[in-house]
Legacy VTK file of the C-alpha trace (Angstrom):
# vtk DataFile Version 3.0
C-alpha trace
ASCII
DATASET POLYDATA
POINTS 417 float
0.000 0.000 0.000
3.195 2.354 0.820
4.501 1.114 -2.050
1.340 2.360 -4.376
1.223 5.428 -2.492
4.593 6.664 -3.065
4.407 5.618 -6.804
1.023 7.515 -7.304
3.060 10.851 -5.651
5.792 10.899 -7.689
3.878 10.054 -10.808
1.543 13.385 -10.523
4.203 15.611 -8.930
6.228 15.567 -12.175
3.521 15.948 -14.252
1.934 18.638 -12.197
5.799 19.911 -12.104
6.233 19.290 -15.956
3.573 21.689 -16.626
4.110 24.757 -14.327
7.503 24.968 -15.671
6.263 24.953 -18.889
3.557 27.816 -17.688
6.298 29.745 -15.674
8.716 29.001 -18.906
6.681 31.095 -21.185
5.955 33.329 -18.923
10.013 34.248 -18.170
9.961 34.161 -22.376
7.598 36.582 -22.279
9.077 38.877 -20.106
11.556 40.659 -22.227
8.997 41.488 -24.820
5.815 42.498 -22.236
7.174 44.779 -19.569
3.814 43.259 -17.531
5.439 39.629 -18.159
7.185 39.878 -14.163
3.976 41.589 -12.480
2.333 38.375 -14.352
4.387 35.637 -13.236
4.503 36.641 -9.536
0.189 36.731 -9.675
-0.295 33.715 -11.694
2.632 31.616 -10.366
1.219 31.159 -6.969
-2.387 30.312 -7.868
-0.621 27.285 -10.305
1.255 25.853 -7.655
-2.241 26.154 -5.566
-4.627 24.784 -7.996
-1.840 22.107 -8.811
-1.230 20.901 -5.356
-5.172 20.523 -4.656
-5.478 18.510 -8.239
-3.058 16.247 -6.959
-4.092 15.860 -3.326
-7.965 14.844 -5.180
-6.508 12.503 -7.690
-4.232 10.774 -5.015
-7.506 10.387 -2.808
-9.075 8.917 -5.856
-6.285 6.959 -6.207
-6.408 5.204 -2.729
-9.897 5.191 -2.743
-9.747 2.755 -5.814
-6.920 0.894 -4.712
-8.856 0.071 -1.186
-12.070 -0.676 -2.923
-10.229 -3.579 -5.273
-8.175 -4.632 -1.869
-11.380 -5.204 -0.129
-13.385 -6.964 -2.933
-10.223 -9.264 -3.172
-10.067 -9.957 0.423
-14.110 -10.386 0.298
-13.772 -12.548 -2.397
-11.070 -14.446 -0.932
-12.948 -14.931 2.343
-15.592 -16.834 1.150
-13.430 -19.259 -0.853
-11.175 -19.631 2.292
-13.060 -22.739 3.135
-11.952 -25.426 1.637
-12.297 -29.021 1.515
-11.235 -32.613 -0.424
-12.621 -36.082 0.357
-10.470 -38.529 -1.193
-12.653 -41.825 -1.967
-9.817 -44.087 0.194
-6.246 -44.469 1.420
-3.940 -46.822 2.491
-2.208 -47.050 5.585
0.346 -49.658 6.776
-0.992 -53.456 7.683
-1.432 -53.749 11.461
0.529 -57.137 11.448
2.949 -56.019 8.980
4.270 -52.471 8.803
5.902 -52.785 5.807
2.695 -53.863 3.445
0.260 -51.495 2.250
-3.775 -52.267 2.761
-6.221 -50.042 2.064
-8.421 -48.267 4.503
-11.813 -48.941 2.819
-13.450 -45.490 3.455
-12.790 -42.002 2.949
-10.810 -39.606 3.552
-11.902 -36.005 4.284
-9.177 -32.698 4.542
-10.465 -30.167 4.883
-9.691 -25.810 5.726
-11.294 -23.370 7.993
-9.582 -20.268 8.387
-11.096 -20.099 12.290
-10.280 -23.628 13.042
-7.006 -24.702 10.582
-7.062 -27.936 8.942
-9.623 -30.768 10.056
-8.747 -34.405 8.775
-11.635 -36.979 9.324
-12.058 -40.803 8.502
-12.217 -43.920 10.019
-9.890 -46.884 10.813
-10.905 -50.242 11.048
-13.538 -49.694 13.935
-12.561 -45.752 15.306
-13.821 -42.588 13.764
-10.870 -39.920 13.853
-12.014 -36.790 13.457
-9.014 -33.772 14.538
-8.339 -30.049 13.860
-5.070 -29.301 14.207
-3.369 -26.218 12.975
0.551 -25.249 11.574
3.160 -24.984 14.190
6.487 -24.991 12.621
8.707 -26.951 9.968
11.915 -28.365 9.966
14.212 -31.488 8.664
11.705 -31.768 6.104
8.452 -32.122 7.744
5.695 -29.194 8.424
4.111 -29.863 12.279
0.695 -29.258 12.699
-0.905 -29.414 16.605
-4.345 -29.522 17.746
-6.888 -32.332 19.369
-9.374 -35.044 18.114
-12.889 -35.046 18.397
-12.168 -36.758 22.166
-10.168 -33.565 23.569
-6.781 -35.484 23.139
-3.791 -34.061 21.957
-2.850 -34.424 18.317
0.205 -34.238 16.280
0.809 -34.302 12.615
3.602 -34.366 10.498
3.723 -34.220 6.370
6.701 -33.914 4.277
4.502 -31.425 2.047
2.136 -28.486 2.802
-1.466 -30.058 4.327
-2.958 -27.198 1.864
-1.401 -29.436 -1.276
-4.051 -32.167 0.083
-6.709 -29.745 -0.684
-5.851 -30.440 -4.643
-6.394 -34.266 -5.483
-2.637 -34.953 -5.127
-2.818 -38.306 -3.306
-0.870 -41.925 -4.404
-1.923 -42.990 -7.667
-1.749 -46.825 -6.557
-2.246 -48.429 -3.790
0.395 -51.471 -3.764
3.458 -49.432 -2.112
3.540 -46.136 -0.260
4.690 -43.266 -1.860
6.449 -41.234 1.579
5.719 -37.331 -0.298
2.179 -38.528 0.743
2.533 -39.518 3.834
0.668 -37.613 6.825
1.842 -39.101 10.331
-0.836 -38.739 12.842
0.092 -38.883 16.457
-2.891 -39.167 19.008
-1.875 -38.857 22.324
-3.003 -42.355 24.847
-4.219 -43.465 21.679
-1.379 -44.298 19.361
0.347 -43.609 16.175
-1.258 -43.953 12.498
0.163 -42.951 9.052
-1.962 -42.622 5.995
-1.589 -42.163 2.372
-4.371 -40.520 0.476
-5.019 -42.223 -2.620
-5.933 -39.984 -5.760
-9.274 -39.956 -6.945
-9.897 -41.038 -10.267
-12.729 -42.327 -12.432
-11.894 -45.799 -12.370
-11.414 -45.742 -8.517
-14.358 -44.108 -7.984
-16.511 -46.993 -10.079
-14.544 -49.486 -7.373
-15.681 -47.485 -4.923
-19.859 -47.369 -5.802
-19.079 -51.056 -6.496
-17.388 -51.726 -3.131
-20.148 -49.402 -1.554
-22.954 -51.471 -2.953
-21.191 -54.813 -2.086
-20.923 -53.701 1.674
-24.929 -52.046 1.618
-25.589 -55.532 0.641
-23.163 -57.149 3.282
-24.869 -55.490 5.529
-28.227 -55.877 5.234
-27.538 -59.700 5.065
-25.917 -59.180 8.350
-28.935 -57.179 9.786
-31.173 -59.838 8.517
-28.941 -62.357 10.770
-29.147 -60.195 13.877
-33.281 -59.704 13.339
-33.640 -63.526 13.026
-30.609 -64.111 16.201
-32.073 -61.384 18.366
-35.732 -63.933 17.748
-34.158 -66.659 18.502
-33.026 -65.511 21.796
-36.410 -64.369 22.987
-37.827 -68.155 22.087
-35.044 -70.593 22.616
-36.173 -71.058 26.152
-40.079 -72.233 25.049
-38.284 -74.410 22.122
-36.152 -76.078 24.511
-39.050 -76.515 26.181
-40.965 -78.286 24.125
-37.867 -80.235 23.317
-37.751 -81.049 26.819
-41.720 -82.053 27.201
-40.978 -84.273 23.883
-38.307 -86.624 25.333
-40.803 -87.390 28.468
-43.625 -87.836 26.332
-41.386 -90.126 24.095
-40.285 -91.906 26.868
-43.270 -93.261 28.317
-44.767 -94.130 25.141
-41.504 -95.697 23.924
-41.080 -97.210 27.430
-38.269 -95.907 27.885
-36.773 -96.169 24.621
-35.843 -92.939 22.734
-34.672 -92.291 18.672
-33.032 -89.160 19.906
-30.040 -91.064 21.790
-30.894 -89.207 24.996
-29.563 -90.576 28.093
-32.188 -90.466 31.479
-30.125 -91.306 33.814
-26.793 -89.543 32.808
-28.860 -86.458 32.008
-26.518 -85.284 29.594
-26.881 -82.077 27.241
-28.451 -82.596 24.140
-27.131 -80.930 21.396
-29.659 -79.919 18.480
-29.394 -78.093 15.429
-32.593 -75.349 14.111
-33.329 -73.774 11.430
-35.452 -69.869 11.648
-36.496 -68.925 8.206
-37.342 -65.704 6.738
-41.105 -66.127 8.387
-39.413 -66.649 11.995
-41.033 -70.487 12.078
-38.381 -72.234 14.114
-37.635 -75.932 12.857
-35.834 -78.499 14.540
-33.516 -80.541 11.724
-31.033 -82.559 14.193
-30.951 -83.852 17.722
-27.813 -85.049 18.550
-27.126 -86.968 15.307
-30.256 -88.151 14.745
-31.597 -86.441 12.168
-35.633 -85.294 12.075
-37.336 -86.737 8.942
-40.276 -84.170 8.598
-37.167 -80.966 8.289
-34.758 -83.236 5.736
-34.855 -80.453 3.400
-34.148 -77.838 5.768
-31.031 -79.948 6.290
-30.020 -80.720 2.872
-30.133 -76.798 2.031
-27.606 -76.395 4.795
-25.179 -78.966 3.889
-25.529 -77.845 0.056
-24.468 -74.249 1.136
-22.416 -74.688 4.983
-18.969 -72.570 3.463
-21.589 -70.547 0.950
-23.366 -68.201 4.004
-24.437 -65.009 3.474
-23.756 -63.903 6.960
-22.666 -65.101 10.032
-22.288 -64.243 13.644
-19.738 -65.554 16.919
-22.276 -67.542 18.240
-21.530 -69.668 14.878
-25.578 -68.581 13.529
-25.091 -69.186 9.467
-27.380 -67.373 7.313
-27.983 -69.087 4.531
-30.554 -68.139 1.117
-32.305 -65.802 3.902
-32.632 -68.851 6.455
-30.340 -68.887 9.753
-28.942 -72.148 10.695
-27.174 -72.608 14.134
-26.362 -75.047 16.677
-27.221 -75.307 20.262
-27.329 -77.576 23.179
-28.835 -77.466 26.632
-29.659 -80.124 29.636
-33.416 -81.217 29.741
-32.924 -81.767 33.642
-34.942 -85.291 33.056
-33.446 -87.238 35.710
-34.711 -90.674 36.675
-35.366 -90.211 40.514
-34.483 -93.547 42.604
-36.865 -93.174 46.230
-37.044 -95.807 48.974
-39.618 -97.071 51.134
-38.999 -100.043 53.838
-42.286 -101.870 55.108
-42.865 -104.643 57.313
-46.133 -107.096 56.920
-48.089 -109.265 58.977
-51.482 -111.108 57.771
-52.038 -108.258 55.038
-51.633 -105.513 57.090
-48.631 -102.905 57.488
-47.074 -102.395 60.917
-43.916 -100.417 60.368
-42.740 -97.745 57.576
-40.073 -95.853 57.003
-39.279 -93.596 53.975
-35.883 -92.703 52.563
-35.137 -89.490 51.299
-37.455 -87.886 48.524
-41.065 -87.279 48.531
-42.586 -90.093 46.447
-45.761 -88.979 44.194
-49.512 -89.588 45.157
-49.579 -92.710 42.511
-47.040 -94.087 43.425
-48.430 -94.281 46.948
-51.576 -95.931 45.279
-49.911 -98.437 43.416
-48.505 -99.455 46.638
-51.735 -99.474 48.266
-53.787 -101.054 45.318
-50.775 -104.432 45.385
-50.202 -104.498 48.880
-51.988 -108.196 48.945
-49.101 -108.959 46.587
-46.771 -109.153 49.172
-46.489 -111.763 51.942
-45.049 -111.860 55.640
-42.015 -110.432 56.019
-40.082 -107.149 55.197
-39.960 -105.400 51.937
-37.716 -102.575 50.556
-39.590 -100.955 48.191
-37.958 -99.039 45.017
-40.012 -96.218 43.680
-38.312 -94.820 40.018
-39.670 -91.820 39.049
-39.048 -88.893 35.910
-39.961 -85.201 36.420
-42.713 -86.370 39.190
-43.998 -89.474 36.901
-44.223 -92.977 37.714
-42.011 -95.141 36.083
-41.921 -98.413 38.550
-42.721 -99.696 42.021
-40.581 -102.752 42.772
-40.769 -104.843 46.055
-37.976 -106.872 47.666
-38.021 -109.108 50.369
-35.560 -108.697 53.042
-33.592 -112.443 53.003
-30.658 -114.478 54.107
-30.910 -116.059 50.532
-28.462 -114.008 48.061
-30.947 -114.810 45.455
-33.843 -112.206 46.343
-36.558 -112.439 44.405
-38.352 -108.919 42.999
-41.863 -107.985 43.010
-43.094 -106.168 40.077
-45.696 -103.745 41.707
-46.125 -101.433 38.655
-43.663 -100.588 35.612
-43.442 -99.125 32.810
-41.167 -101.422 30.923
-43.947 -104.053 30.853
LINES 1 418
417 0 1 2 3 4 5 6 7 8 9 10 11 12 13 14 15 16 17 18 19 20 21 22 23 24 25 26 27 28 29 30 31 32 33 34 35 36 37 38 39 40 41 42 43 44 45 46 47 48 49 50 51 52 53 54 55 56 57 58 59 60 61 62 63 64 65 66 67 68 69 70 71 72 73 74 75 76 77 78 79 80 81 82 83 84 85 86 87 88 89 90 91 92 93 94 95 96 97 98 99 100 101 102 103 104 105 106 107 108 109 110 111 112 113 114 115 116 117 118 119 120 121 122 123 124 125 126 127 128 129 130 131 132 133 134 135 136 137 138 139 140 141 142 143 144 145 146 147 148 149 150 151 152 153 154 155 156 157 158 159 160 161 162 163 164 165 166 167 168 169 170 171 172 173 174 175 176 177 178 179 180 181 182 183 184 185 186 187 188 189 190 191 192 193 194 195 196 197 198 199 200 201 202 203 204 205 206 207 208 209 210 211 212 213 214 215 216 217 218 219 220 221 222 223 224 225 226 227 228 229 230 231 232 233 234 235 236 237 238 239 240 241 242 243 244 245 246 247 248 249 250 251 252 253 254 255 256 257 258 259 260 261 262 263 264 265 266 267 268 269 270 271 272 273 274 275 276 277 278 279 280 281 282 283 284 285 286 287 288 289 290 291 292 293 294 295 296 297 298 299 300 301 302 303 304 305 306 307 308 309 310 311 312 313 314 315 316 317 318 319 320 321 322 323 324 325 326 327 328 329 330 331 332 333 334 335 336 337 338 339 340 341 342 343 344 345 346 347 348 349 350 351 352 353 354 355 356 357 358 359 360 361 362 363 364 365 366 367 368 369 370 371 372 373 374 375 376 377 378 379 380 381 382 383 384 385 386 387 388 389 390 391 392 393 394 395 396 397 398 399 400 401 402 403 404 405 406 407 408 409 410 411 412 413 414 415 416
């Protein structure tokens, strides 16, 4: 601005000086032809340099006047494109388990400018957002520091080996195999740890990749969503299907007397491990217990050996979702334990004179069935064995107390026959 000013003053002071000497030149020409030329000079001279002085003081207002006006609109104008920003469509970023191999972030990367705030760099790694504003400290040995904080109040530190501003401009790696260390920008999170990431340079053909890749994880995830809607429904009715699994193996076993298809073990009571199947309806269908498999769900089975390494989803618990169906396998314990009670009686002519029970309460018809045989037994004492299954009879077997190892048993009630 000192610079314009001084130009713009010496610029009209010689031409305001060329022509008064020109004026006072004629005038001292004139002189030795007009006698009036002197008395002229000294009245005109002064109102030259007058009128001169306040032509030049106007045009150097004008002058700065115009100059400030452009300075502002440029300033104005420069102001509102101030604000920049760049979102590159990915990056890579050295391999957690190997430092030296490049893998690429799969998201974006956003730099961006406020003139308020400095620079703001936001994306996300693996499963963290980082979002900081940092702003230029210094540079040396190559590197430009920038300090600041993330989006967590923690201190931040970056370094880059070129101006952050360049990122503004599309100038990231044009592959993605190897790093390229111009492009490097070394972020430094404090009690969170150190990052470095290489913007990768947008270009048509990554950007098709990247709708492609953005369409492949949409879909990804809704498959996955789909998983957790038909999980999270299995959790709320597992308990009534095991359940009913549960109620099944009794029923079984008293009509089968005893006998079971399902290979599960009354008296060792141990877990049964099944395999459903919740399709897209939420019907819940049993297709294996242990490894027996159930004939009316075959299909259901075939599907999922046809497509086991094919899922579409899957979760920890091991839940496969398969052509919109989840598959999983569980196991619980149906707590049917075959219950062993005691009762010792001692019989004269018919009728009972002593009794004594063991431990256990013994059900009401089981107590009936010992009342309804009683004529069964003779003289003597008996130790009667009660077997019961989630309060239902199974048998009521008499034994005679004798010297004789051989002791003969006394089928009161079973089920077995």
């Amino acid at each position: 601005m000192l610079a314009v000013y001084t130009y713009s003053n010496d610029i009209y002071s010689l031409a305001w000086g060329v022509v008064l000497s020109r004026v006072i030149g004629l005038s001292r020409t004139s002189k030795t032809d007009n006698p009036n030329s002197l008395t002229l000079s000294f009245l005109y001279k002064p109102f030259l340099l007058g009128l001169g002085k306040q032509i030049c003081d106007i045009m150097k207002r004008i002058l700065l006047f115009l100059v400030g006006a452009v300075m502002a609109l440029s300033m104005f104008a420069q102001k509102l494109t101030s604000v920049r920003s760049f979102e590159y469509l990915d990056y890579v970023t050295p391999h957690p388990y190997d430092v030296r191999k490049a893998t690429l972030g799969g998201e974006s990367l956003t730099i961006s400018y406020n003139p308020n705030t400095g620079y703001g760099i936001k994306f996300r790694y693996i499963f963290r957002n980082i979002n900081i504003s940092v702003k230029f400290i210094t540079s040396g040995n190559g590197k430009y520091i920038y300090t600041g904080t993330d989006s967590s109040g923690n201190k931040t530190v970056v370094a880059t080996k070129r101006k952050l501003s360049d990122f503004l401009d599309n100038v990231g790696q044009t592959q993605s195999e190897s790093f390229e260390r111009d492009k490097e920008i070394e972020i430094a999170i404090y009690g969170i740890g150190d990052l470095s990431i290489y913007p990768l340079k947008n270009t048509p053909e990554r950007r098709k990749e990247k709708e492609e890749r953005s369409i492949k994880i949409k879909e990804r995830n809704r498959l996955q969503d789909k998983l957790n809607e038909l999980y999270s429904y299995w959790q709320s009715t597992k308990a009534s299907v095991q359940d009913s699994l549960r109620n099944s193996f009794k029923k079984e076993f008293f009509e089968k007397k005893g006998a079971g298809r399902y290979s599960w073990d009354s008296e060792t009571n141990f877990a049964v491990r099944y395999m459903a199947c919740i399709d897209s309806n939420k019907v819940v269908k049993i297709l294996k217990i242990n490894d027996v498999k159930v004939a009316e769900n075959i299909e259901y089975l075939d599907e999922f050996n046809r497509n086991e390494y094919k899922y579409q989803a899957k979760n920890n618990n091991g839940a496969k979702l398969i052509n919109g169906k989840m598959f999983l396998t569980d196991r619980f314990s149906p707590n049917l334990i075959v219950c062993t009670l005691t009762r010792e009686i001692v019989l004269k002519k018919g009728k009972v004179l002593y009794t004594r029970w063991g431990s256990g309460k013994v059900s009401q018809k089981a107590e009936k069935v010992i009342e309804a045989n009683i004529a069964l037994l003779k003289k003597g004492r008996y130790l009667i064995e009660i077997q019961e299954l989630d309060g239902e009879l199974i048998s009521v077997v008499a034994q005679k107390y004798s010297n004789i190892s051989n002791k003969k048993e006394i089928v009161l009630y079973s089920i077995y026959e």
